[in-house]
N, C-alpha and C positions, 0 to 999 in steps of 0.2 A: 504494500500500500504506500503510496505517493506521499511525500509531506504536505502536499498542498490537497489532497482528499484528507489527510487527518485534521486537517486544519476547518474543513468543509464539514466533518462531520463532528467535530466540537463544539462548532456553533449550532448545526442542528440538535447539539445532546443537550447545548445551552438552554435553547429554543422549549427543548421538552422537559426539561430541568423545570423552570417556571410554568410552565403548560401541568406538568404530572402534581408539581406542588398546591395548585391554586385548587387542583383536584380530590388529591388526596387530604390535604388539611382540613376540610370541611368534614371526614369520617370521625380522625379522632378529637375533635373537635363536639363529636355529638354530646356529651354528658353537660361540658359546657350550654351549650344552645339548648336543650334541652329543659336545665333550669332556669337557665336567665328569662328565656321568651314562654317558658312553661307551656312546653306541646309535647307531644306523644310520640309515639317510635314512630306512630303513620306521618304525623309532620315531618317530623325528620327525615323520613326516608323520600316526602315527598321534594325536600330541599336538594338531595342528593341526586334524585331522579331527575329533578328540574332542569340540571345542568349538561346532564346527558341523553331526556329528550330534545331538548335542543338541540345541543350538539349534532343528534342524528337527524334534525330534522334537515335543518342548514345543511349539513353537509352533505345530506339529499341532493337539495338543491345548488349546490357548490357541482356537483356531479355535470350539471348540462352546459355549466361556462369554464369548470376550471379550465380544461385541453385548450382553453382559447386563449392563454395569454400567458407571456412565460413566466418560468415557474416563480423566479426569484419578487418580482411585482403582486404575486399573485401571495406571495408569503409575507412579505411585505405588508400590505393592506392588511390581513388576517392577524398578524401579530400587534397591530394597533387597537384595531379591533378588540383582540383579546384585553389587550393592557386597560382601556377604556371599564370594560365589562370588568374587571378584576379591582380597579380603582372604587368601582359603583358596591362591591362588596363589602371593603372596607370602611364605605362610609354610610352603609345600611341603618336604620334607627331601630328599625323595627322587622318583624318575620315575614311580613309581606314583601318589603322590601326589598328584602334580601334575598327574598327569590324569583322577584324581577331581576336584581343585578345578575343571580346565577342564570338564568335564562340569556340575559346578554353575554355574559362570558362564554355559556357554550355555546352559544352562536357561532361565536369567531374559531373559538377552540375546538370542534367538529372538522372544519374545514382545514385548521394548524398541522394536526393528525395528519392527514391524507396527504398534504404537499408535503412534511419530514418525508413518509417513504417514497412520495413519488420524486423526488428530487436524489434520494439514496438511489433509487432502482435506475436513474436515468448515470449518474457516475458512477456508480460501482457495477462491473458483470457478474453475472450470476454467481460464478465459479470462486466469488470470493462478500458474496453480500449477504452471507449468514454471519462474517466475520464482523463485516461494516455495519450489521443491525444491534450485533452485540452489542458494540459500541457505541452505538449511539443510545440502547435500550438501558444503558450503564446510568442513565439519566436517570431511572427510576433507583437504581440504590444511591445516587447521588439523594435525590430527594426524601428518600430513607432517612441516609446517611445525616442529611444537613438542611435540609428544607423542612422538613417535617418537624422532627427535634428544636430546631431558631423557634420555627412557629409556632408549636406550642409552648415553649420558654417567653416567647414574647406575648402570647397570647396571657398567660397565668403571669406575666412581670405588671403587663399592663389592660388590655382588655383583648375578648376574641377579635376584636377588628382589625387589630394592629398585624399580623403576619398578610394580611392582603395589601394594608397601604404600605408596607415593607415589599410586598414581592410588587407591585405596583411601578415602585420606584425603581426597582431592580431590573425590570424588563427594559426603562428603554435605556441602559447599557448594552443588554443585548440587541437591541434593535439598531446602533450604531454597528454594531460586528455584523450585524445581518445585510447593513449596505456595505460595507467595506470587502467583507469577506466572500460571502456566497458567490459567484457567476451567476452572468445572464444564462437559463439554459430553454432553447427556442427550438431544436433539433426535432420537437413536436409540432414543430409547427410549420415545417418546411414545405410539408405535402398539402397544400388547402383540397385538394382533391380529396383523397382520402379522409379527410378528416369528417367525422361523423356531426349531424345536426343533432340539437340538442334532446328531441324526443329518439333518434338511434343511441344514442348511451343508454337508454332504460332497454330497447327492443335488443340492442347485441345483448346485452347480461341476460335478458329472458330467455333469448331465445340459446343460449351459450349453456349447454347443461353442466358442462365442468365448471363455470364461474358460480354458477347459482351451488355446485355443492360446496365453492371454496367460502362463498357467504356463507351458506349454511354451518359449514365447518367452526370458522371463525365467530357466531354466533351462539351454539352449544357453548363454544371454550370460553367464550366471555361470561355467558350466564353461569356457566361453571366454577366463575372467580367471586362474582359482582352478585352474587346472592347470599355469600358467606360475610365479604370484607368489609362493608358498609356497618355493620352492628359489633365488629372483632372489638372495638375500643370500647362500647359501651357495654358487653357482655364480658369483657375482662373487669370491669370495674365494678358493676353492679353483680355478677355472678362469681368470679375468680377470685376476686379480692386486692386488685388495683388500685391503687391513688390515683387519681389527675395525674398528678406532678409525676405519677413513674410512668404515664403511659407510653413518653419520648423512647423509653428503652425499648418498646418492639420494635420501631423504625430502624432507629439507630443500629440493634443488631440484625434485624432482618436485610438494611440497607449496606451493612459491611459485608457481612456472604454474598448479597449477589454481588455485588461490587468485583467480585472475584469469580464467582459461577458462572454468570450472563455469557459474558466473551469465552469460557472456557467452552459452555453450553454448544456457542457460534463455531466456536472450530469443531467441533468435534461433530455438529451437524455438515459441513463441510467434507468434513473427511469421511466421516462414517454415514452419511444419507440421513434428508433431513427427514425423511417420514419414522426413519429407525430411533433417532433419538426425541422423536417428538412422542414415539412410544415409550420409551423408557422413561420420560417426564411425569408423562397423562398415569402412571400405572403408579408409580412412587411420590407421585404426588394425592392418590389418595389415603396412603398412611394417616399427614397431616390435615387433611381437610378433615373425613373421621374424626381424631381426634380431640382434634381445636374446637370442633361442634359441640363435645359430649364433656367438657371439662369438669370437673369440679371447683370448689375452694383449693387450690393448689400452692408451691410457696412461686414468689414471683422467677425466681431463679428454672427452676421447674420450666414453666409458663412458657418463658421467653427462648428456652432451647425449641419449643416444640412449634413458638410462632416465627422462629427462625425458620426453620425448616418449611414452613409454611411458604413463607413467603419466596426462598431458595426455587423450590418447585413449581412453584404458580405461576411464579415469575419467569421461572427458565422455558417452560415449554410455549412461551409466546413468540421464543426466538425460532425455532425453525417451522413453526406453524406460520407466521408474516410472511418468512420467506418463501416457501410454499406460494401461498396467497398473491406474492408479486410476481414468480414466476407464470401463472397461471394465464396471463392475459401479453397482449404487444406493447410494446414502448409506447406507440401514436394512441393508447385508449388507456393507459395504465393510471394517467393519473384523476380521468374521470371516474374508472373503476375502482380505485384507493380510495376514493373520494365517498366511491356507497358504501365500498367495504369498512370505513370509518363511520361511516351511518348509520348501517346493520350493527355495528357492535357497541354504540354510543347509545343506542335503541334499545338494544339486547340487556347493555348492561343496566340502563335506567327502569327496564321491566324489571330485568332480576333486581333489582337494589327496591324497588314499590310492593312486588309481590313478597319479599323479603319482612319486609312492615305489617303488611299485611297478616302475615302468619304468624310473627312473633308479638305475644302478648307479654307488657311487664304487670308484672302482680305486686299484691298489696306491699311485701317487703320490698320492691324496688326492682330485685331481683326478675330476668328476662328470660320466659319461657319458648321452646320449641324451636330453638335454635338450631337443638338436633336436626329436628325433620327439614330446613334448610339445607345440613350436608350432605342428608342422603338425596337431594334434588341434586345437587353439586356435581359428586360422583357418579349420578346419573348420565348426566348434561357433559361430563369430561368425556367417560368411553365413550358414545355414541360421537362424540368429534372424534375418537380416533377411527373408527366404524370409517366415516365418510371422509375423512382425509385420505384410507387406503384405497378411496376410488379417484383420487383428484390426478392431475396429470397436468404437467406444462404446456405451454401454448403450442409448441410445435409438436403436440400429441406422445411426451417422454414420460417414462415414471420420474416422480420426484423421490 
């Protein structure tokens, strides 16, 4: 890999660094919002869902103009976008509010999603871009690691608001790298022949049975995250027996292993076939989900090996399942196809995070019931993505 593609995908890791933070700090975040605005798991999960119906709605709609314009302009706009919506969080009064601002942030942030891989799939070739997704995917134990952890320290130092007008500020740093650094990339756009009208982006992916099972694929494996992670922080505290103040340590360690796993994860689907190791994920990763479901009062030390592992797994088998997913379609359609395939899973995951609410009752002591029967949908919803990922196939009709 080039120095100047590592440099291209640092800023995309940036990019998602601030994207995966804005995202994930709203979870553990719930016990907070919880009290203060005094609403129920159903609100709450409808705050969390708020942001990624959006997300998939928009980025539906992002699907019939991205292909039209290059990509770097196109990310550009979106990460403004984003910062805007992220800004309007932190300066929410109130629960309404607040999830108008979430509904604008995923707006932008649905559409953010799609142009990272489609902009990775257009410089990196295949035969080395499970490596490049690692790395860029390394965003998510950065925001583990240190996004998460800041934001709830800033959150409990001063109020919840403060890690959104913190990441607020922090974005347009990156948006300065993002004109500097990124390329124009137009090479989509060379062919105006070719290029499909904006009602043929819907009719290629219908009528394309290998795409629709890579949607499908990638929609199992999201509900198979995003039905469990949404309630992890307020079922460790109200059930396990967690502080507030200690729940930065999941992140924290769940974001140092991947930190190290993701890319290893990346090569090793490389080398060894991504559909082989995307099996060995989906299979060992339901140990963890099983158990994180059924916990009891535990010590925190206990706890945090087991939501390591959790997150290690979860985390890991997104890498050669994306990959997969990008190779499945051509260059000239990839990035209005990324574009639904971000929609279907921003959809998928805002179902599973609603219907999640849904099922889980908190009782009179506080304490949050039927968490279980969430994991046994989980490990449902995982095999069955591996089920249909052993039919998918590259564009030029290859096993993956």
């Amino acid at each position: 890999m080039t120095k100047k593609e590592k440099l291209i995908l640092f800023v995309l890791a940036a990019a998602q660094f601030t994207h995966i933070v804005d995202f994930m700090i709203m979870m553990p975040l719930g016990p907070q919002l919880m009290r203060i605005f005094k609403i129920s798991p159903q609100q709450f999960s409808l705050i969390v869902a708020s942001y990624t119906f959006s997300a998939g709605i928009f980025g539906f709609l992002g699907a019939f103009v991205i292909d039209r314009f290059d990509r770097k302009t196109a990310f550009v706009i979106a990460y403004i976008g984003f910062t805007l919506g992220t800004l309007a969080c932190g300066l929410a009064p109130t629960y309404h509010f607040l999830l108008a601002a979430r509904i604008l942030a995923g707006a932008f942030g649905g559409i953010l999603g799609a142009l990272v891989l489609a902009i990775i799939s257009d410089i990196i070739p295949l035969e080395r871009r499970a490596s490049a997704m690692g790395i860029v995917m390394t965003a998510f134990s950065a925001a583990s690691v240190l996004g998460v952890p800041i934001g709830l320290w800033l959150a409990n130092l001063f109020t919840w608001n403060a890690p959104f007008l913190f990441l607020a500020g922090f974005t347009t740093i990156i948006t300065a790298s993002i004109f500097k650094i990124i390329p124009s990339l137009t090479e989509h756009l060379q062919s105006k022949a070719n290029r499909p009208k904006p009602l043929d982006v819907i009719t290629n992916v219908t009528r394309d049975k290998n795409a629709l099972r890579a949607l499908l694929m990638m929609s199992l494996l999201i509900f198979g995250q995003f039905s469990v992670i949404p309630f992890l922080s307020p079922y460790m505290v109200y059930n396990v027996g967690f502080q507030e103040s200690e729940l930065p340590f999941i992140y924290l360690c769940g974001g140092i292993g991947t930190i190290f796993t993701l890319p290893l994860i990346g090569k090793l689907a490389d080398k060894h076939g991504r559909l082989k190791i995307f099996g060995y994920t989906i299979f060992l990763s339901v140990i963890p989900i099983l158990v994180i479901t059924n916990l009891g009062h535990i010590s925190v030390y206990s706890a945090l090996i087991i939501t390591t592992f959790f997150m290690i797994l979860v985390g890991g088998r997104i890498v050669p399942a994306t990959t997969m997913v990008t190779s499945t379609v051509h260059p000239k359609n990839r990035g209005s196809f990324m574009s639904i395939n971000s929609s279907i899973q921003q959809l998928s995951s805002g179902t599973a995070s609603f219907l999640a609410g849904m099922v889980i009752l908190k009782n009179a002591d506080g304490s949050l019931s039927h968490y279980n029967w969430i994991g046994f949908f989980a490990i449902a919803a995982s095999l069955l993505s591996l089920y249909v990922a052993q039919k998918l196939r590259s564009a030029d009709g290859q096993k993956l």
